[in-house]
DSSP file (Angstrom, degrees, kcal/mol; ACC not computed):
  #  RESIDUE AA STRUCTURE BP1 BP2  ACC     N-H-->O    O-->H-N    N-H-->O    O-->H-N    TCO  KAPPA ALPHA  PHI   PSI    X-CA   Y-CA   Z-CA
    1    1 A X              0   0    0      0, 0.0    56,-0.4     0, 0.0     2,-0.1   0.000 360.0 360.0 360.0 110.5  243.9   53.4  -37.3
    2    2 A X        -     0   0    0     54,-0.2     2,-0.3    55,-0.1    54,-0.2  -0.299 360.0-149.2 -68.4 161.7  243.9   55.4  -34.2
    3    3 A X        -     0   0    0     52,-0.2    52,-0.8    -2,-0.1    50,-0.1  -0.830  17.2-124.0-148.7 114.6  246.4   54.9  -31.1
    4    4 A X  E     +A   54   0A   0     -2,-0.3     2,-0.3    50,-0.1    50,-0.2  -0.071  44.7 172.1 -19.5 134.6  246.4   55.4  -27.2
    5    5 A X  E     -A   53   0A   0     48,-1.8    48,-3.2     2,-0.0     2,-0.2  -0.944  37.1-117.1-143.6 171.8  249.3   57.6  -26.6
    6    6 A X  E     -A   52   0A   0     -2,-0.3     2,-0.3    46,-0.2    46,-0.2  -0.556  38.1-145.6 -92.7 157.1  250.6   59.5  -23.3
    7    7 A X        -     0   0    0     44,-2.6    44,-0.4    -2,-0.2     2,-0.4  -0.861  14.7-118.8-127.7 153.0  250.5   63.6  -23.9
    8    8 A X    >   -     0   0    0     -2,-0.3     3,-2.4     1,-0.2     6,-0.2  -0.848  26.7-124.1-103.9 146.1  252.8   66.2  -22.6
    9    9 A X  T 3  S+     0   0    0     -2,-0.4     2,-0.7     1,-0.3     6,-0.2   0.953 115.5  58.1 -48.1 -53.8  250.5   69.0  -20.1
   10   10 A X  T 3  S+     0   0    0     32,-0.1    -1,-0.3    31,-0.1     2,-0.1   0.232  75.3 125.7 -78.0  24.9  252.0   71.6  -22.8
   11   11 A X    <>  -     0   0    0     -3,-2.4     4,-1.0    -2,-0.7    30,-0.2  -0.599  53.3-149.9 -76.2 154.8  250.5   70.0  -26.1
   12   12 A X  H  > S+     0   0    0      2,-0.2     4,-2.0     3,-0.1     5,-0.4   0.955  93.5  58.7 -61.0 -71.6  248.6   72.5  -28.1
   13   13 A X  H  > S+     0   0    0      1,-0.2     4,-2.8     2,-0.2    -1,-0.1   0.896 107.8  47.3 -23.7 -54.4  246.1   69.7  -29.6
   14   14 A X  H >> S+     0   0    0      2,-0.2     4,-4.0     1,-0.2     3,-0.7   0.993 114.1  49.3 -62.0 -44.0  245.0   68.7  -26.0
   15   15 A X  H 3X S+     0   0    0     -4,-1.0     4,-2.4     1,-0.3     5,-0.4   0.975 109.8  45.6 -45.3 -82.0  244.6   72.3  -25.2
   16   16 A X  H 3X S+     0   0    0     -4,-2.0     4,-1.6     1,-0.2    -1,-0.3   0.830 108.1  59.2 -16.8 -48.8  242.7   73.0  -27.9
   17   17 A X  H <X S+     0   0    0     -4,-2.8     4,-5.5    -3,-0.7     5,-0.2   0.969 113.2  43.1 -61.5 -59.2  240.5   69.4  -27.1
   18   18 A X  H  < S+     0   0    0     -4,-4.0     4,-0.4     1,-0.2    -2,-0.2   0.777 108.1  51.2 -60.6 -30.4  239.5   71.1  -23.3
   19   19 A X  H >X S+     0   0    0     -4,-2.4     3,-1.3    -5,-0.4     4,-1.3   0.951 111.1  51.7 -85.2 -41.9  238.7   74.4  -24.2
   20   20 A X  H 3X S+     0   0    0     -4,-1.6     4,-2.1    -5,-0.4     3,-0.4   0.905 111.3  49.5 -26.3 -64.4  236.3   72.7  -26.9
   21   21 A X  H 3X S+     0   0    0     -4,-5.5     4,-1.8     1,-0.2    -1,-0.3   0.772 105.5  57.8 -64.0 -13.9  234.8   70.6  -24.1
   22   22 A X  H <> S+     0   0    0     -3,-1.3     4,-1.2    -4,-0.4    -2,-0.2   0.854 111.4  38.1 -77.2 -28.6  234.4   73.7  -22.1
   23   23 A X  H  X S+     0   0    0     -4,-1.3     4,-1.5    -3,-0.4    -2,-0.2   0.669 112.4  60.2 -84.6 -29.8  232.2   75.4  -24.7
   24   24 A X  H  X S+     0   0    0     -4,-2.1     4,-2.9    -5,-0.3    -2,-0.2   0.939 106.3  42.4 -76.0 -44.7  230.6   72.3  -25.4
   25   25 A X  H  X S+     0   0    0     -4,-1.8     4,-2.1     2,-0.2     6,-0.2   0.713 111.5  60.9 -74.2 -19.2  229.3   71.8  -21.6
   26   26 A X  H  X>S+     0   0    0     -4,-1.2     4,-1.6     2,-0.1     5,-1.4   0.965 105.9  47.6 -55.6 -64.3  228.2   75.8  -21.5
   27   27 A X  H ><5S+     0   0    0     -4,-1.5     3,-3.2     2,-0.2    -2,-0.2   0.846 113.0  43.4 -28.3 -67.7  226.2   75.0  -24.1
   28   28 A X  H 3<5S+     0   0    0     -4,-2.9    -1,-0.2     1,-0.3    -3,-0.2   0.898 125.9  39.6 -30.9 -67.7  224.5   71.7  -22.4
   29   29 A X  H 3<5S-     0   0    0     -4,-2.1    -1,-0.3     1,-0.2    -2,-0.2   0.586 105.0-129.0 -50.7 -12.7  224.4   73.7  -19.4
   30   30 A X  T <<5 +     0   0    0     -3,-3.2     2,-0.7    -4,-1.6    -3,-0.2   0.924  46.3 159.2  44.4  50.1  223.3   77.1  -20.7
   31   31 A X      < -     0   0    0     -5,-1.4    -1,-0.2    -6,-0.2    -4,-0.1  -0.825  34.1-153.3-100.7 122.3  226.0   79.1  -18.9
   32   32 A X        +     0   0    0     -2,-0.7    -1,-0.1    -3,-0.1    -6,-0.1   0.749  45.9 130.8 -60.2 -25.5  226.4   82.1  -20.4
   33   33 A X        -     0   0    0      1,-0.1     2,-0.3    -3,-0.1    -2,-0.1  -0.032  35.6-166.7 -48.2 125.7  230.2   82.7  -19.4
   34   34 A X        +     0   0    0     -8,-0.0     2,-0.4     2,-0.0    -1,-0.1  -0.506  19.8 161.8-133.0  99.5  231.8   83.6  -22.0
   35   35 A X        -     0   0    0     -2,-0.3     0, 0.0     1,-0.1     0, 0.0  -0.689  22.2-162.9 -83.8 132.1  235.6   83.5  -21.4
   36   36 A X        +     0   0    0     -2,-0.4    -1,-0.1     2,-0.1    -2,-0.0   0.634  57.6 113.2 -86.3 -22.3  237.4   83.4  -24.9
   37   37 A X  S    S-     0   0    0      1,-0.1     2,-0.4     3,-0.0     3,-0.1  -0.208  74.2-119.4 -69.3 152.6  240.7   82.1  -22.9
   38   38 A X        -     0   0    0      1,-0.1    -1,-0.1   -16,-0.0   -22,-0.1  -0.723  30.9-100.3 -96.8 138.6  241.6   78.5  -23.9
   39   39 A X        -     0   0    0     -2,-0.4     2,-0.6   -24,-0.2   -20,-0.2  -0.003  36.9-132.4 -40.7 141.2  241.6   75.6  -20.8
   40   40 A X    >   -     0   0    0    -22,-0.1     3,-1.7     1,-0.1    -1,-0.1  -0.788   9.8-152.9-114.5 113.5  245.1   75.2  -20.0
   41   41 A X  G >  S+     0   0    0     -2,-0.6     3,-1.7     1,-0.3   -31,-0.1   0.582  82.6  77.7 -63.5  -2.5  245.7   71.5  -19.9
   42   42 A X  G >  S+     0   0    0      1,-0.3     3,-0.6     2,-0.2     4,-0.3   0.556  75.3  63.8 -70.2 -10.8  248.8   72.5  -17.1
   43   43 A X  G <  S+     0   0    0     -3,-1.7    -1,-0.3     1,-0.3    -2,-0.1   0.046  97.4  60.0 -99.8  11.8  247.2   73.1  -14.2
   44   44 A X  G <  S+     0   0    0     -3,-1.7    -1,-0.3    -4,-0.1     6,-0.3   0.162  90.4 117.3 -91.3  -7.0  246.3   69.6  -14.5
   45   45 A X    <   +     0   0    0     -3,-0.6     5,-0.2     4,-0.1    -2,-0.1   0.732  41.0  59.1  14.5 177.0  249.8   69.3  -14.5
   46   46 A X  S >  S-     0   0    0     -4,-0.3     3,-1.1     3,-0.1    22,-0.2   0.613  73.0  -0.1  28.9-155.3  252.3   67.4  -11.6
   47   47 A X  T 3  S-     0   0    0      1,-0.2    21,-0.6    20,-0.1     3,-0.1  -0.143 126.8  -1.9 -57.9 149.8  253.4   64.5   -9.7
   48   48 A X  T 3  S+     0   0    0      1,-0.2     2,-0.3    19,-0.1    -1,-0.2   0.777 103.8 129.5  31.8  49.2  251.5   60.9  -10.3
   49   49 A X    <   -     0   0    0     -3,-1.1     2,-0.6    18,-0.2    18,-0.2  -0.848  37.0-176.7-107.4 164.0  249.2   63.3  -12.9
   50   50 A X  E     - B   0  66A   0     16,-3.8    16,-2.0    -2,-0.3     2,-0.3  -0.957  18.2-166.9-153.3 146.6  248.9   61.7  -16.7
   51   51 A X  E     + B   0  65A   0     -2,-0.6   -44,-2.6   -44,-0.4     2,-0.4  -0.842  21.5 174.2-140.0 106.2  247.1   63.1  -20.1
   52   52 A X  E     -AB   6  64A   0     12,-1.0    12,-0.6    -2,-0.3     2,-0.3  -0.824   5.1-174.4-115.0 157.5  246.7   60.3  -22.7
   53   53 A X  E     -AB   5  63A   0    -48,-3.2   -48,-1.8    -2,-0.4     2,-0.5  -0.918  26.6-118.6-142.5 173.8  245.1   60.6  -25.8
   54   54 A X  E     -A    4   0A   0      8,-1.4     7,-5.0    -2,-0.3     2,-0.6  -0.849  31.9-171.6-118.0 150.6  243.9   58.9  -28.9
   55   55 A X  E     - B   0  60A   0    -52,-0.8     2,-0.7    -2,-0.5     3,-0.3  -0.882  16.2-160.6-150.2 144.6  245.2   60.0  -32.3
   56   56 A X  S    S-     0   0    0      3,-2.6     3,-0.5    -2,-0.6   -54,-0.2  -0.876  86.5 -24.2 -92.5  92.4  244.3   59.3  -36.1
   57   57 A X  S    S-     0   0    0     -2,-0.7    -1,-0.2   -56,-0.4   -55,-0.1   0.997 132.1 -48.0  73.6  63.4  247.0   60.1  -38.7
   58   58 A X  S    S+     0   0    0     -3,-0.3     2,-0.5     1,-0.1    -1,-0.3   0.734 107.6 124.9  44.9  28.8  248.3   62.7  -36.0
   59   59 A X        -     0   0    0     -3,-0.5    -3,-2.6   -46,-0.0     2,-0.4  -0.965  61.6-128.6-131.9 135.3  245.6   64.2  -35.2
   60   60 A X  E     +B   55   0A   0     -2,-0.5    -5,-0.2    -5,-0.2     3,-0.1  -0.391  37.4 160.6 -68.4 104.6  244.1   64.4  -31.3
   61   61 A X  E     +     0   0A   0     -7,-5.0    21,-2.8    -2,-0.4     2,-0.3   0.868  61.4  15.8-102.8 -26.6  240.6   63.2  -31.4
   62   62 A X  E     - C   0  81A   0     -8,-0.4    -8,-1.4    19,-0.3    -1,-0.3  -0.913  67.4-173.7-133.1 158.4  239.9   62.3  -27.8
   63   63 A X  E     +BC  53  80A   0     17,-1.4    17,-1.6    -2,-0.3     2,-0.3  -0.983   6.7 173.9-157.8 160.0  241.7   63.2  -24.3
   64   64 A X  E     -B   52   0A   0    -12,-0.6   -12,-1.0    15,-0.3     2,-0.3  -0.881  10.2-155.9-161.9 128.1  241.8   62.6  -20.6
   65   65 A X  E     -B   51   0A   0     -2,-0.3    12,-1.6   -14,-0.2     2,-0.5  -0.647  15.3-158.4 -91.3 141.3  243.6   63.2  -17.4
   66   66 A X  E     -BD  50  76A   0    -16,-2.0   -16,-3.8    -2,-0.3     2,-0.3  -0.986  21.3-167.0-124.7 153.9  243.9   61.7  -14.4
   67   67 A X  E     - D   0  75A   0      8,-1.6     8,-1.3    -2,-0.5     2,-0.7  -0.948  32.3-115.7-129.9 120.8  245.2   64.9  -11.6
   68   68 A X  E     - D   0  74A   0    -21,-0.6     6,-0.2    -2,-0.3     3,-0.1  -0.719  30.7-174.6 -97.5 141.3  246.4   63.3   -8.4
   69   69 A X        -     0   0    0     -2,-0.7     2,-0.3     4,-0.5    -1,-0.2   0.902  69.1 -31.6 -65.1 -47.0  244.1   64.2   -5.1
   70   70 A X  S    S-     0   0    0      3,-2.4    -1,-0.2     0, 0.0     3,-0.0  -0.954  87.3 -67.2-154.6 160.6  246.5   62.4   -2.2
   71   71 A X  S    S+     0   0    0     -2,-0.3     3,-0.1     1,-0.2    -3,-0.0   0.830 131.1  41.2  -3.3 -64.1  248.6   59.4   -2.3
   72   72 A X  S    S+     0   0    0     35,-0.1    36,-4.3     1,-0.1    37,-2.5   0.583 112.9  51.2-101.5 -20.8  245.8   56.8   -2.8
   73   73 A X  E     - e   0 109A   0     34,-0.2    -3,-2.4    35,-0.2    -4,-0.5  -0.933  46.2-177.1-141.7 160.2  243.5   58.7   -5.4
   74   74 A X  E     -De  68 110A   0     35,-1.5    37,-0.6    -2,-0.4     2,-0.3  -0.527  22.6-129.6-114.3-168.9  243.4   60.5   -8.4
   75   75 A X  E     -De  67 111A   0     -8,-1.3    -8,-1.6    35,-0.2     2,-0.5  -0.991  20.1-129.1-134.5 148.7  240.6   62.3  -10.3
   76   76 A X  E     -D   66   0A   0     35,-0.9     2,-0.5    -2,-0.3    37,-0.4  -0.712  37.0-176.7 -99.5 143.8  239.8   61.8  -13.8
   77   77 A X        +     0   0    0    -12,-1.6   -12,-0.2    -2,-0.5    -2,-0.0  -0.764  39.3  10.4-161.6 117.8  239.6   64.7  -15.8
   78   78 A X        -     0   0    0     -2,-0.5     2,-0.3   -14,-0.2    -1,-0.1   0.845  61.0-178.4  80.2  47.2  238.9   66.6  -19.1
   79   79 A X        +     0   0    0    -15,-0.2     2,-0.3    -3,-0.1   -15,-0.3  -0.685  16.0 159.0 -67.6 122.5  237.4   63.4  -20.8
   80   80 A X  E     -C   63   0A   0    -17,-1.6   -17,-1.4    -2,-0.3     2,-0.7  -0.949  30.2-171.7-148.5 133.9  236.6   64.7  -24.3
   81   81 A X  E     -C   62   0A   0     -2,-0.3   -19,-0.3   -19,-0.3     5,-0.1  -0.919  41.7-111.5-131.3 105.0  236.0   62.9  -28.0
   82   82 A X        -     0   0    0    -21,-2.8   -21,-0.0    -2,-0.7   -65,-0.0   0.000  35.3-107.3 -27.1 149.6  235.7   65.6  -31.0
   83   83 A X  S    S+     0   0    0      1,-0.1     3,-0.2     2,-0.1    -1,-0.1   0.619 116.7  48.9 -50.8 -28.6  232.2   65.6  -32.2
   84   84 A X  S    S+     0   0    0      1,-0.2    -1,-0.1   -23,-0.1    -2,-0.1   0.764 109.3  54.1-103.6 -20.1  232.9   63.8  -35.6
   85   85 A X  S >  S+     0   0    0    -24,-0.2     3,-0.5     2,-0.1     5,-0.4   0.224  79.5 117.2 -78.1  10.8  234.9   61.0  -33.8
   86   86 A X  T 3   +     0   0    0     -3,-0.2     2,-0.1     1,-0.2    -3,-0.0  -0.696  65.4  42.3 -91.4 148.7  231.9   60.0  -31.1
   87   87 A X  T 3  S+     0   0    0     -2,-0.2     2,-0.5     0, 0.0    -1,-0.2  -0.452  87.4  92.4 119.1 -62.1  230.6   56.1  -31.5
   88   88 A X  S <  S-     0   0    0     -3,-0.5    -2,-0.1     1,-0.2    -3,-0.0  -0.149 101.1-109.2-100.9  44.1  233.7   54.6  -32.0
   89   89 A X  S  > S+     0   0    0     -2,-0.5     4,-0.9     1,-0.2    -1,-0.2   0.808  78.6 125.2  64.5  37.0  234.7   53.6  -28.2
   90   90 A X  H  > S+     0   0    0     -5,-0.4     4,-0.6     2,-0.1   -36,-0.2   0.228  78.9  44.2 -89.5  19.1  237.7   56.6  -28.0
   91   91 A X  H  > S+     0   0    0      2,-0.1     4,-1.5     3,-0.1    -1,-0.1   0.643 111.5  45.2-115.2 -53.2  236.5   57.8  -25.4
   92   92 A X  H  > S+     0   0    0      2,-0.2     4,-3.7     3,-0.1    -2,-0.1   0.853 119.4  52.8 -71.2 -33.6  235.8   54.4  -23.5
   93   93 A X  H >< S+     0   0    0     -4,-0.9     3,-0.7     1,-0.2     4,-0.3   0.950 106.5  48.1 -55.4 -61.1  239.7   53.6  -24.9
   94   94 A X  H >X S+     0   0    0     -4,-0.6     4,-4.8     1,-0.2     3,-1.8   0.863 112.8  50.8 -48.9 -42.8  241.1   56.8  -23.5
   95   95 A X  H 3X S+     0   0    0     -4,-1.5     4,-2.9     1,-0.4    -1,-0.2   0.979 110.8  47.7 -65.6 -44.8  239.1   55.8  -19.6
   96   96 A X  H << S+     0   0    0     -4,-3.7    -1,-0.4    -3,-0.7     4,-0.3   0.309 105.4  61.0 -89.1  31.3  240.6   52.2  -19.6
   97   97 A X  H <> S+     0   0    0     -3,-1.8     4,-2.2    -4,-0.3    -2,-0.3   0.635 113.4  38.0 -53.0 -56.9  244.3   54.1  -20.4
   98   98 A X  H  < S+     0   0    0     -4,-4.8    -2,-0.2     2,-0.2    -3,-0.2   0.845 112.0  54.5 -90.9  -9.8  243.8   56.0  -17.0
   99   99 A X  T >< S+     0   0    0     -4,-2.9     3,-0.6     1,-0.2     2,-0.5   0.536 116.9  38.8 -67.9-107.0  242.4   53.2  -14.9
  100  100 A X  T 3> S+     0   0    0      1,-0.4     4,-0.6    -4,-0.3    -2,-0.2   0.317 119.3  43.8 -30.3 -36.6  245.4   51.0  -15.9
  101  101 A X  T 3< S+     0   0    0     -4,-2.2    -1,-0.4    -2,-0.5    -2,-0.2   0.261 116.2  55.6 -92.5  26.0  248.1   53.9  -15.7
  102  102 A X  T <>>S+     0   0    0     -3,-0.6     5,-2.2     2,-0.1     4,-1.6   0.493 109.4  43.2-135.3 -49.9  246.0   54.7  -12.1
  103  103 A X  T  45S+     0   0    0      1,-0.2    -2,-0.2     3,-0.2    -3,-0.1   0.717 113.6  56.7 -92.5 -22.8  246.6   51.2  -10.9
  104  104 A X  T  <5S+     0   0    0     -4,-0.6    -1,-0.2    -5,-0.2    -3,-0.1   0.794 102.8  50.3 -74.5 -25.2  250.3   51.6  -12.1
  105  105 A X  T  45S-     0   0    0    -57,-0.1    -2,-0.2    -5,-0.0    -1,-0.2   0.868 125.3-104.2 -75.3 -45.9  251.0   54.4  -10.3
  106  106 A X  T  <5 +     0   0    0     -4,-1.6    -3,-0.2   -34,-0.1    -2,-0.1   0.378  61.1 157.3 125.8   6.7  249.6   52.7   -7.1
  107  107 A X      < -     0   0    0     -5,-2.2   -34,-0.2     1,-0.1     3,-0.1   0.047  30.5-160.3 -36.3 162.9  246.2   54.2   -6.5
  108  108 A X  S    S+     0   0    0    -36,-4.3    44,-2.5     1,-0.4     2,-0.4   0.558  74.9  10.6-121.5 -28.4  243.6   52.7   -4.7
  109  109 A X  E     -eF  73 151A   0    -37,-2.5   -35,-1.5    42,-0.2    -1,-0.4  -0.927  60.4-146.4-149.9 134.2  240.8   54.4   -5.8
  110  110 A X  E     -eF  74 150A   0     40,-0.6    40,-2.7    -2,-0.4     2,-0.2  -0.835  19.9-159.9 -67.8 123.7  240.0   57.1   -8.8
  111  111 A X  E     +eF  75 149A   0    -37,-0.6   -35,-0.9    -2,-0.2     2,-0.2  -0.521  15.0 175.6-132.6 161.6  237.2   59.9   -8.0
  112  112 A X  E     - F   0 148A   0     36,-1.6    36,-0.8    -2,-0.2     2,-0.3  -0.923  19.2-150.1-114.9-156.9  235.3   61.8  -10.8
  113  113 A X  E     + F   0 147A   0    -37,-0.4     2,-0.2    -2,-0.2    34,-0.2  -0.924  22.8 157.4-148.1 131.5  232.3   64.6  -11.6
  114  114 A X  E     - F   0 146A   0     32,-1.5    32,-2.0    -2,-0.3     2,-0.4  -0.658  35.3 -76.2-122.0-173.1  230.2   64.9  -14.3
  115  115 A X  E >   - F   0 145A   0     -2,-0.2     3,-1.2    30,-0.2    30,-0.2  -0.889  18.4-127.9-113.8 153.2  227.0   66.4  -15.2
  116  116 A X  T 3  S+     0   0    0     28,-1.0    29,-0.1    -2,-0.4    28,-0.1   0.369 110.4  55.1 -39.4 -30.5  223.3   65.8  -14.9
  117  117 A X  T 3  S+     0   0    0     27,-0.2     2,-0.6     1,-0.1    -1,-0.3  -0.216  83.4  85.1-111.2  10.1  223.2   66.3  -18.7
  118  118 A X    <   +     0   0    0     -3,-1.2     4,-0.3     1,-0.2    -1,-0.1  -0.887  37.1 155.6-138.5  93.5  225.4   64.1  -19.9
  119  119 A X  S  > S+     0   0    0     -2,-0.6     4,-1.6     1,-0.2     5,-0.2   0.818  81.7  60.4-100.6 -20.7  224.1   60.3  -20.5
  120  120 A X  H  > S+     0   0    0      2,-0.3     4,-1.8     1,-0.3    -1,-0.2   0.975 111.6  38.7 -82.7 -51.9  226.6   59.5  -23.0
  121  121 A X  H  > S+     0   0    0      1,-0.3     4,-1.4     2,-0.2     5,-0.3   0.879 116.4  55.6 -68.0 -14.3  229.6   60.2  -20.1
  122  122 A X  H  > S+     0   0    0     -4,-0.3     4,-2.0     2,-0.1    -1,-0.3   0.946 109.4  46.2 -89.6 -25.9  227.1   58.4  -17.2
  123  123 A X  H  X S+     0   0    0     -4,-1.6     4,-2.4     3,-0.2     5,-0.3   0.957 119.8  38.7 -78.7 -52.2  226.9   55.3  -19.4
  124  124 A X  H  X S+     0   0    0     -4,-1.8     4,-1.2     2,-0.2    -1,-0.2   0.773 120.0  44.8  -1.7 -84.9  230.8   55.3  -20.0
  125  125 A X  H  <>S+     0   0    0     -4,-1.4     5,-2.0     2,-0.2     4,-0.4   0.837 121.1  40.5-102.5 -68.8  231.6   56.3  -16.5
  126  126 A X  H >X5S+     0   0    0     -4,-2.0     3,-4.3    -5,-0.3     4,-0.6   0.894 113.8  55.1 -51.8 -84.2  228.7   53.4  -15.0
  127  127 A X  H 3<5S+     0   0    0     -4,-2.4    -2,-0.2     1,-0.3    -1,-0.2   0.788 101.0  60.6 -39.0 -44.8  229.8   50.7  -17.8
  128  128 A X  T 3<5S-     0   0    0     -4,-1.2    -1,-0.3    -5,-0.3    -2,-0.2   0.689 128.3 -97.4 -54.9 -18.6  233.4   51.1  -16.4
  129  129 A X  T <45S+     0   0    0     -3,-4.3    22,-0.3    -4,-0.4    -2,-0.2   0.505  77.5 144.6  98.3  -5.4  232.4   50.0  -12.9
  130  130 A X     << -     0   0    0     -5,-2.0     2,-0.3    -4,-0.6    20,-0.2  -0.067  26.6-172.0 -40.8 167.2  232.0   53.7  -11.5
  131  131 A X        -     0   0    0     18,-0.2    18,-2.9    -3,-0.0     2,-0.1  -0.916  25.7 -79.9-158.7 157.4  229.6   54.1   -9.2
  132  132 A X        +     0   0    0     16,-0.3     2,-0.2    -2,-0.3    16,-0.2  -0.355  41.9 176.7 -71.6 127.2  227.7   57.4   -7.2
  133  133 A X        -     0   0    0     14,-0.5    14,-0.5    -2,-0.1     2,-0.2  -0.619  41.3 -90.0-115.3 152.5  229.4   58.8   -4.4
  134  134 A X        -     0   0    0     -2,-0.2    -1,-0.1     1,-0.1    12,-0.1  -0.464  65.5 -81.0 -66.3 148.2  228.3   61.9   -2.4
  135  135 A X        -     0   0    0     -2,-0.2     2,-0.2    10,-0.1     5,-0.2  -0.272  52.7-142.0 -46.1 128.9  229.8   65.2   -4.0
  136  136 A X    >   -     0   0    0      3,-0.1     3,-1.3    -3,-0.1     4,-0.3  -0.447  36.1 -48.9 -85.7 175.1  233.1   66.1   -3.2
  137  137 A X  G >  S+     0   0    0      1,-0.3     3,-2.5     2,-0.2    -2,-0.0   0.496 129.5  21.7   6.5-123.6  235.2   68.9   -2.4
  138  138 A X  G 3  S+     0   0    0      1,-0.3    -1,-0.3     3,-0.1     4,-0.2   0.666 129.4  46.2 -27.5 -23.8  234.5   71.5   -5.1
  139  139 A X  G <   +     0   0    0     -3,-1.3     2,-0.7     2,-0.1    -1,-0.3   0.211  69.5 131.9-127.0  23.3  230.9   70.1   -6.1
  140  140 A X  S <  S+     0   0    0     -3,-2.5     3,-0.1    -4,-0.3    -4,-0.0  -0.848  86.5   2.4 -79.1 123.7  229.6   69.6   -3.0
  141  141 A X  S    S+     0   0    0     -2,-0.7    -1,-0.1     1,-0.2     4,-0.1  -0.242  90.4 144.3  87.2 -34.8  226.0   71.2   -3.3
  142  142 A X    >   -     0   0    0     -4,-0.2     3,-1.0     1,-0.1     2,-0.4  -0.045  50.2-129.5 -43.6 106.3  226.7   71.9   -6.8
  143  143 A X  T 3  S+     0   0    0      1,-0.2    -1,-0.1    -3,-0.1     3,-0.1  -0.588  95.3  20.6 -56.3 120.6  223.0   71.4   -8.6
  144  144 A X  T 3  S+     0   0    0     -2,-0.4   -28,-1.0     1,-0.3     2,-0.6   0.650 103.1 125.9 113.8  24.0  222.9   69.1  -11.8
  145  145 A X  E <   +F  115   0A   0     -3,-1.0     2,-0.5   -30,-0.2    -1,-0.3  -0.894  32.0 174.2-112.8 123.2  226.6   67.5  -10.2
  146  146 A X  E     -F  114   0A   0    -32,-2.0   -32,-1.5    -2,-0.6     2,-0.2  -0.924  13.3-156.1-139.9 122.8  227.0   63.8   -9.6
  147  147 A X  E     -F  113   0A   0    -14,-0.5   -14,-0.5    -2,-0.5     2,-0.3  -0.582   6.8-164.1-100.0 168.0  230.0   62.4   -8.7
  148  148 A X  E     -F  112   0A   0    -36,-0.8   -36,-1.6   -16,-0.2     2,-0.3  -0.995   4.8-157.4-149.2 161.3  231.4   59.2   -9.0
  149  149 A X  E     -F  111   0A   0    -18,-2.9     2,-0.5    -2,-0.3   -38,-0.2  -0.947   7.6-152.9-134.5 143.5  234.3   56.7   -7.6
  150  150 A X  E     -F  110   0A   0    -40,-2.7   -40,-0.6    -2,-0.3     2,-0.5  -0.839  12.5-145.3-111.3 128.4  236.1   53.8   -8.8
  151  151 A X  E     -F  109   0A   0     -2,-0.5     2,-0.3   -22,-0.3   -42,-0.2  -0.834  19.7-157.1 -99.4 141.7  237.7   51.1   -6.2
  152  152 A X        -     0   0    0    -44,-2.5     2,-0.5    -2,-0.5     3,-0.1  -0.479  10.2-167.8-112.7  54.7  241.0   49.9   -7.9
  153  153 A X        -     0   0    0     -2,-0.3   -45,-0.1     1,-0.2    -2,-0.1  -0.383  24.5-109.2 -82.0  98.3  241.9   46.6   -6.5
  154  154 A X        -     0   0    0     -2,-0.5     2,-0.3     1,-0.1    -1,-0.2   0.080  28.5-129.9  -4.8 102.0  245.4   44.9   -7.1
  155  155 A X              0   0    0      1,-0.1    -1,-0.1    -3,-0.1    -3,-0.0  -0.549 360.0 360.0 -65.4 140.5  245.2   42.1   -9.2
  156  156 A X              0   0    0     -2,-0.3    -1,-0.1     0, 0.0    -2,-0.1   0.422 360.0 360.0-126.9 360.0  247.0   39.2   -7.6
C-alpha cells in the first residue's frame, strides 16, 4: 500500500528522486551536460514551499514540490515517479497533494513548465485542469518549453 506523505527539503530519497529526473529529461532531450552533482531538493526550499511524496514499505517512489513565486502563486516542481512505479496514478496522487496543500496555503493560482517531450506529464498536467500559458520568467523563448497554469478557486 503506498501513502501521500509531506517530505523534509533535506531527505536523501527525494534528492536522490530529482537528480534521477534530471538524467532522465537529458536523455529525452539529448543534452549532453553531464554534471555528476545530485539536484539539491533545498533550493526548493522556504516559506509557503511543500515536497510531498508517495512511499511503499518506506521507500520514495514518486515526488513533487510546489516553490512559492509571490503571495498568490506557487510553481509546481520536480514531479517524478521511479520508472518501475509509472501506471499506477502516483504521480497524478502526488499533483492533487500540491493543488490541495496550494489551496491551503491560500494561493490563487499554481504556474508550471514542462517539456515538448513529455506526453505522459502533458496528459497529467491537462487532465488536472492545467491549461497553456505563454512562457514565463526563466522559459520564456525556451524551444521545446510549454508552460502551464492552474486557477485555484475557493470552494464555498
Amino acid at each position: 500500500m503506498h501513502f501521500l506523505v509531506p517530505l523534509s527539503f533535506d531527505d536523501p530519497r527525494a534528492a536522490r528522486l530529482m537528480t534521477a529526473q534530471q538524467r532522465e529529461l537529458r536523455t529525452i532531450y539529448g543534452d549532453t551536460d553531464e554534471r555528476t552533482e545530485p539536484f539539491d531538493p533545498a533550493v526548493l526550499a522556504g516559506e509557503g514551499s511543500v515536497l510531498l511524496g508517495v512511499e511503499e514499505g518506506g521507500e520514495l517512489l514518486a515526488c513533487g514540490a510546489l516553490k512559492r513565486l509571490d503571495p498568490q502563486s506557487a510553481e509546481v516542481k520536480r514531479m517524478y515517479t521511479v520508472p518501475e512505479a509509472r501506471g499506477r496514478g502516483l504521480g497524478r496522487q502526488v499533483l492533487a497533494g500540491l493543488i490541495e496543500r496550494g489551496r491551503t496555503l491560500g494561493y490563487t493560482r499554481l504556474v508550471l513548465e514542462t517539456g515538448d517531450r513529455q506526453a505522459e506529464a502533458l496528459h497529467l498536467y491537462e487532465s488536472a485542469g492545467f491549461r497553456r500559458i505563454p512562457n514565463y520568467g526563466y522559459y520564456v523563448g525556451m524551444e521545446g518549453s510549454l508552460c502551464y497554469a492552474l486557477d485555484l478557486i475557493a470552494e464555498s
